[in-house]
Legacy VTK file of the C-alpha trace (Angstrom):
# vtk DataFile Version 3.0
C-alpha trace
ASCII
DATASET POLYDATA
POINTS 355 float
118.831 49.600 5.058
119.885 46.151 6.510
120.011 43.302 3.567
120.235 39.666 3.317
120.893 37.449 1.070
118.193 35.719 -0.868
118.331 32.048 -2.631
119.415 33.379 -5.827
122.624 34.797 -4.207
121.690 38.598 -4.943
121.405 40.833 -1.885
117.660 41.349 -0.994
116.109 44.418 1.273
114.468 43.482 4.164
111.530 44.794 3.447
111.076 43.744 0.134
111.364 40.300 1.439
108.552 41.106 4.032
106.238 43.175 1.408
106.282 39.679 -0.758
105.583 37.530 2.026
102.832 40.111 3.349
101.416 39.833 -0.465
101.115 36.520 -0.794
100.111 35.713 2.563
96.995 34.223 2.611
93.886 36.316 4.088
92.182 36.104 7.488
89.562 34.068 7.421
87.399 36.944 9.291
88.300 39.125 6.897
85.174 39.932 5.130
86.451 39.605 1.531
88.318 36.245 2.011
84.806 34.659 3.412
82.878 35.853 0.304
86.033 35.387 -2.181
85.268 31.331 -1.944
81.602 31.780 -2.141
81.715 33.543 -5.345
83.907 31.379 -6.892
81.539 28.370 -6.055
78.838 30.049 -8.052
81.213 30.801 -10.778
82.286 27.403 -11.014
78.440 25.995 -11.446
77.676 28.628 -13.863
81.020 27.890 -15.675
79.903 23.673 -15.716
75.658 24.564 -16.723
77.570 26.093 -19.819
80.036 23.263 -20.426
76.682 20.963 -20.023
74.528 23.069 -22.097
77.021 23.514 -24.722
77.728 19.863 -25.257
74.397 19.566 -25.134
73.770 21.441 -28.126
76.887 19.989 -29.720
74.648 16.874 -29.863
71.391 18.108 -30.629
72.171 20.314 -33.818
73.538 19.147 -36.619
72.884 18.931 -40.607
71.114 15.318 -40.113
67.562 15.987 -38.365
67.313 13.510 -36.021
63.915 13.284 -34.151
64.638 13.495 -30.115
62.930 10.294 -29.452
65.397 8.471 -31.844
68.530 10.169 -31.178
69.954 7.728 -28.218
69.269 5.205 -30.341
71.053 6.932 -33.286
74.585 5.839 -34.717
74.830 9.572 -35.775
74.904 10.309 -31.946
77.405 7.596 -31.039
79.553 7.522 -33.764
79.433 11.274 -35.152
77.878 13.605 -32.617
79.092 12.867 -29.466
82.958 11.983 -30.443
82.673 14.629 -32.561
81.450 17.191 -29.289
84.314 15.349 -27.371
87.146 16.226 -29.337
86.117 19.558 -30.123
85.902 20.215 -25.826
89.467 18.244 -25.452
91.058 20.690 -28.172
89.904 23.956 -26.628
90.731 22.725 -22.820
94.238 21.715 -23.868
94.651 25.289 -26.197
93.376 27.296 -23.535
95.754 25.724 -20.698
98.615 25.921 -22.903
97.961 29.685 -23.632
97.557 30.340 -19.321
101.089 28.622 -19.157
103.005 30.432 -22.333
101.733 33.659 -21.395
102.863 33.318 -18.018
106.279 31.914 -18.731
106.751 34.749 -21.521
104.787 37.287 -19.144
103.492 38.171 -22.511
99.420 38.827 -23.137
100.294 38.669 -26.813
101.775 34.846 -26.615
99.509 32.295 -27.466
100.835 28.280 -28.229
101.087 29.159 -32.586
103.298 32.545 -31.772
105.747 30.166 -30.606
106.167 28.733 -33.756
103.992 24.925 -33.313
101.197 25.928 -35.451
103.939 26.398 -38.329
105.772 23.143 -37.853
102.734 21.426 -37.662
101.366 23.064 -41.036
104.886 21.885 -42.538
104.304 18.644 -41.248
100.670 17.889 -42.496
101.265 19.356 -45.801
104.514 16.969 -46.649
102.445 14.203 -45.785
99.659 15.475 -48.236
101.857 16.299 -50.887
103.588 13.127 -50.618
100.278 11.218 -50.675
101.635 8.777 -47.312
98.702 6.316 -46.767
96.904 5.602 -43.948
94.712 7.626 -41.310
97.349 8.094 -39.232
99.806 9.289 -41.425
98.723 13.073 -41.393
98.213 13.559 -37.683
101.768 12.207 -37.142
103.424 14.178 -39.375
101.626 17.127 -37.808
102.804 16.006 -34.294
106.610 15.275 -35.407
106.341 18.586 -37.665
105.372 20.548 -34.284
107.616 18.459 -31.881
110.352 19.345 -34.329
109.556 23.268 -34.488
109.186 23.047 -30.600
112.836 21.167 -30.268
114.228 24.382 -32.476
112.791 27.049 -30.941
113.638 25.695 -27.426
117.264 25.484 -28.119
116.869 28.746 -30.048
115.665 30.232 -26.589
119.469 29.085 -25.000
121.349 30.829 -27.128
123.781 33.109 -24.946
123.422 30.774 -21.730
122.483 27.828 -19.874
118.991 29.388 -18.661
115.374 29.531 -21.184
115.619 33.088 -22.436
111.715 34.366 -22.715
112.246 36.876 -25.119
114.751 34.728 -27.262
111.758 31.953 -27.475
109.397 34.442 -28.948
111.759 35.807 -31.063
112.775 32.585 -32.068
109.361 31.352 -32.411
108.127 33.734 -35.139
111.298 33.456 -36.777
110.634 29.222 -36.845
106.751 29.758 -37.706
107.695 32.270 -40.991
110.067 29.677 -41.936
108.058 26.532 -41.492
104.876 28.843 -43.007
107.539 29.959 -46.283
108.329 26.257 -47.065
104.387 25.188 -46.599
103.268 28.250 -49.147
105.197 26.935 -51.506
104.265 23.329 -51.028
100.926 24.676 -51.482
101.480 26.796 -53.993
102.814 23.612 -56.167
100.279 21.162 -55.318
97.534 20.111 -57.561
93.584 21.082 -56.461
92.678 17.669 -54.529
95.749 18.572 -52.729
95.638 22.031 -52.210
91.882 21.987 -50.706
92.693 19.292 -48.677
95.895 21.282 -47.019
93.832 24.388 -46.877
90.981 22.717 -44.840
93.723 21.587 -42.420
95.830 24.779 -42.125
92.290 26.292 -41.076
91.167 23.567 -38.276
88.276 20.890 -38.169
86.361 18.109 -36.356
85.104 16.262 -39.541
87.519 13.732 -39.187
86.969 13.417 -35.428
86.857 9.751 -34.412
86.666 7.921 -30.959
90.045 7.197 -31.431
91.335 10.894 -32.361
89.773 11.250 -28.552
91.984 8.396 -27.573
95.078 9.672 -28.735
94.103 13.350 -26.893
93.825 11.522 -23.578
96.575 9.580 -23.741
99.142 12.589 -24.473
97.683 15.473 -22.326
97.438 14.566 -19.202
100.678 14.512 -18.279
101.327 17.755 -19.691
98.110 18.706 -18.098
99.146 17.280 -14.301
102.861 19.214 -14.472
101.319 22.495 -15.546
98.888 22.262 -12.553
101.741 21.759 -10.540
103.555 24.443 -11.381
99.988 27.003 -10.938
101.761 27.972 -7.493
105.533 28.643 -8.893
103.700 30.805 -11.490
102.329 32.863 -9.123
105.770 33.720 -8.009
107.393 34.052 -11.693
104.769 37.072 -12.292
106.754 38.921 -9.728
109.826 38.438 -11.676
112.447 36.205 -12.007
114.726 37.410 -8.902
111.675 37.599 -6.698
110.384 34.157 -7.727
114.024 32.916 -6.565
113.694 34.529 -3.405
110.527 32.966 -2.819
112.039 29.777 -3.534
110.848 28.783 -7.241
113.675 27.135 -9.122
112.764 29.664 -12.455
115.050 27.976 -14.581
113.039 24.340 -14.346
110.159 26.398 -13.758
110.947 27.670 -17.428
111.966 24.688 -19.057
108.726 22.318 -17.956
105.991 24.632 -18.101
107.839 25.081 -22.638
107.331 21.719 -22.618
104.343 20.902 -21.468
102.986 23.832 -23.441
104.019 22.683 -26.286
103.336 18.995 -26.236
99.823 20.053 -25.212
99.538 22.023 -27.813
101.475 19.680 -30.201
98.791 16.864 -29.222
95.956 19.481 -30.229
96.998 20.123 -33.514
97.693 16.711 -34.242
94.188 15.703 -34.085
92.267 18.897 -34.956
94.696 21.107 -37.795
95.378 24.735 -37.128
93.117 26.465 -34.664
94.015 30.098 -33.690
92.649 32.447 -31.301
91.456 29.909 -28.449
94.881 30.086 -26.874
95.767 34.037 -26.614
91.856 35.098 -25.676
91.073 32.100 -23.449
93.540 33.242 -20.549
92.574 36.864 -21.165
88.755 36.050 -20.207
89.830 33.725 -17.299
91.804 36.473 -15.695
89.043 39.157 -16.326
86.806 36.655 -14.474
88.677 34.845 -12.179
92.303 37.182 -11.206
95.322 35.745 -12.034
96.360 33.047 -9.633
97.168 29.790 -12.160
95.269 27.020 -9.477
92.044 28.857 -10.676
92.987 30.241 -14.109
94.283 26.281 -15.328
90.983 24.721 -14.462
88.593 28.005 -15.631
90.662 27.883 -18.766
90.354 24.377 -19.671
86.339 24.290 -19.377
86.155 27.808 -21.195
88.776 26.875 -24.354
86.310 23.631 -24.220
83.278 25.877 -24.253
84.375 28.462 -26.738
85.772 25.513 -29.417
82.628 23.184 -29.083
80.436 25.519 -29.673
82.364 27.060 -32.616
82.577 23.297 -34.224
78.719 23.535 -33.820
78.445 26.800 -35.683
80.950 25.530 -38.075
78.633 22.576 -38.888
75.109 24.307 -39.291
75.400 27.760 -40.224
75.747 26.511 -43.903
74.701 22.734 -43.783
74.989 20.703 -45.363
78.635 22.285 -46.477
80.663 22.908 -43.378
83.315 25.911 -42.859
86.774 25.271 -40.695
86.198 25.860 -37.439
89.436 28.244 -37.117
87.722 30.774 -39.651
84.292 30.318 -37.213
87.289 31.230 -34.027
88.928 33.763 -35.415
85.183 35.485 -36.652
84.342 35.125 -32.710
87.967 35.924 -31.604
88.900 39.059 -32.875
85.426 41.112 -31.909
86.437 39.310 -28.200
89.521 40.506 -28.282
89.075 43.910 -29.298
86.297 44.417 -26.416
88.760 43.115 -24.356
91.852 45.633 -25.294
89.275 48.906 -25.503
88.140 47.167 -22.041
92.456 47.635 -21.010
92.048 50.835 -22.380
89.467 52.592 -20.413
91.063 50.924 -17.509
LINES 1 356
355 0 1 2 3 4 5 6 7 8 9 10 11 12 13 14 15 16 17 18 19 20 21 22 23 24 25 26 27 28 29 30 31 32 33 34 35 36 37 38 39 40 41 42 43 44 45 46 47 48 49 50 51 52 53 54 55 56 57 58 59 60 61 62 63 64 65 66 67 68 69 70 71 72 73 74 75 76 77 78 79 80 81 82 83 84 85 86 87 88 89 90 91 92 93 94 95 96 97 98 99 100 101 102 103 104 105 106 107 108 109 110 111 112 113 114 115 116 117 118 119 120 121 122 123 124 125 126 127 128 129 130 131 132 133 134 135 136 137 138 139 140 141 142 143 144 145 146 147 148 149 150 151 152 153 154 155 156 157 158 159 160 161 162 163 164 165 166 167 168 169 170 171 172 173 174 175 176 177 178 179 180 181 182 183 184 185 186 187 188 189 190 191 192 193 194 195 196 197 198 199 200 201 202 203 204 205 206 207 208 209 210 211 212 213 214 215 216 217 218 219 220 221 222 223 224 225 226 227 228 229 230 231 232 233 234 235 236 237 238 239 240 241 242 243 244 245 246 247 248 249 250 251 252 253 254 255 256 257 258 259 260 261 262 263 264 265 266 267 268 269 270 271 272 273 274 275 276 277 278 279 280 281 282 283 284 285 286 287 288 289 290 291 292 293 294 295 296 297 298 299 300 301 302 303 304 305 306 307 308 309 310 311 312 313 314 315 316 317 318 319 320 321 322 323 324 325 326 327 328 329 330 331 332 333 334 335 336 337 338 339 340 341 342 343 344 345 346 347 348 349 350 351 352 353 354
């Protein structure tokens, strides 16, 4: 069979080259499946914002303090609690669930989520030496959760180059759970040492929360994912290819090794910024993606989008549940996500199953 040579410098048949162009081709517009593909997505896409709207909605509307409805714009428990409050909470999930479409893609892993890669770990290190060390100010714990994740996220990245120049995706999970055990080890025994103001106040942050949640905890959120955000959009069409494999994806003309190395990064800081602000949240980044592509297929320029406005969805309206189910008293959110999480995600694996 004739052969050429492909980008990557490996031999290529001919028609492999032509099946992957012929698959990724874009449909006829007369076809009758590619003029009622964008029409369904349209509807999806107003369902998908009525429940971002009606969620936040709620978000504002329930809470431990009755407010009358006449009273509430008026109410500094709207402006100043509520609402900032119902802000965050959407921010967090958006950023988890993007981060867990970009991790699983670049690990081509459904089991990788943003904390199996070892953040969640640093950033528990992080926010327990600053409670054990008693450092002062507000922003003393969310730093030293962003620098403890930053710093788990440095190791594991140059833990995934061992043996060559290139990002290894099965060294960085490796390497990731071997980080997280170690950063989790050394913030047990922090723990285990600290006295009982201490060792609520770590446990209430190793499990998530919003009750700290402050217009400017949204502020610093906006101001560090967006760029993260913008990059991993940008790299929705290269991720296409990189599901094919990594010689294909060359062939095609995706530079996998910076492919590799931004969408880490981005990952990470995203997820790095989420922690920062709202503690330990698990679950919103591995079954986030897994709903998206059950709804919407698995090309990233929908699944990025969809999976920012359902992580919102899915994390505001836990924080809601975490705030009334038991009010006055409020639980962690991450024990009301990982109650909601793992039913989810065993539907979703009998749903594999059958399939």
């Amino acid at each position: 069979m004739a052969r050429r040579t492909g980008c990557a410098g490996a031999a290529v048949p001919l028609s492999f080259g032509t099946a992957l162009r012929a698959a990724w081709a874009p449909r006829r517009a007369s076809h009758p499946r590619a003029s009622a593909a964008p029409r369904r997505h349209a509807v999806k896409y107003v369902l998908l914002g009525a429940a971002a709207v009606t969620t936040l909605a709620a978000a504002l509307l329930l809470g431990p303090a009755n407010v009358p409805l006449g009273d509430l714009l008026g109410s500094p428990i709207l402006w100043q609690l509520r609402l900032p409050r119902a802000v965050l909470a959407f921010l967090v999930g958006g950023a988890l669930g993007v981060s867990g479409v970009g991790l699983q893609a670049l690990v081509r892993n459904p089991l990788a989520d943003p904390f199996l890669l070892g953040l969640s770990g640093g950033a528990g290190l992080g926010a327990v030496v600053a409670i054990a060390l008693h450092l002062p100010g507000p922003w003393a714990l969310p730093l030293a959760a962003f620098v403890g994740a930053v710093g788990a996220m440095a190791l594991v990245y140059r833990l995934g180059l061992i043996g060559g120049a290139e990002l290894d995706a099965r060294i960085l999970l490796l390497g990731g759970v071997a980080v997280g055990a170690f950063a989790a080890a050394i913030t047990t025994a922090l723990v285990s040492l600290a006295e009982a103001t201490e060792l609520r106040n770590a446990f209430l942050w190793l499990w998530g929360g919003f009750s700290g949640a402050s217009w400017t905890t949204v502020l610093v959120i906006l101001v560090y994912a967006p760029l993260p955000l913008v990059v991993l959009a940008a790299a929705a069409r290269p991720l296409d290819l990189l599901a094919l494999g990594e010689e294909p994806a060359q062939y095609l003309g995706a530079d996998v090794r910076r492919l590799k190395q931004l969408v880490y990064l981005s990952a990470s800081l995203l997820t790095a910024a989420a922690v920062a602000v709202a503690g330990v949240i698990g679950f919103v980044g591995l079954i986030v993606p897994h709903v998206c592509r059950l709804l919407w297929g698995r090309l990233h320029h929908t699944l990025f989008p969809t999976a920012f406005l359902t992580g919102g969805i899915l994390l505001a309206a836990a924080d809601t549940l975490a705030r009334t189910v038991v009010a006055p008293r409020e639980l962690p959110v991450g024990i009301v996500t990982a109650l909601l999480g793992v039913p989810l995600f065993a539907f979703l694996l009998r749903r594999w199953t059958v399939t």
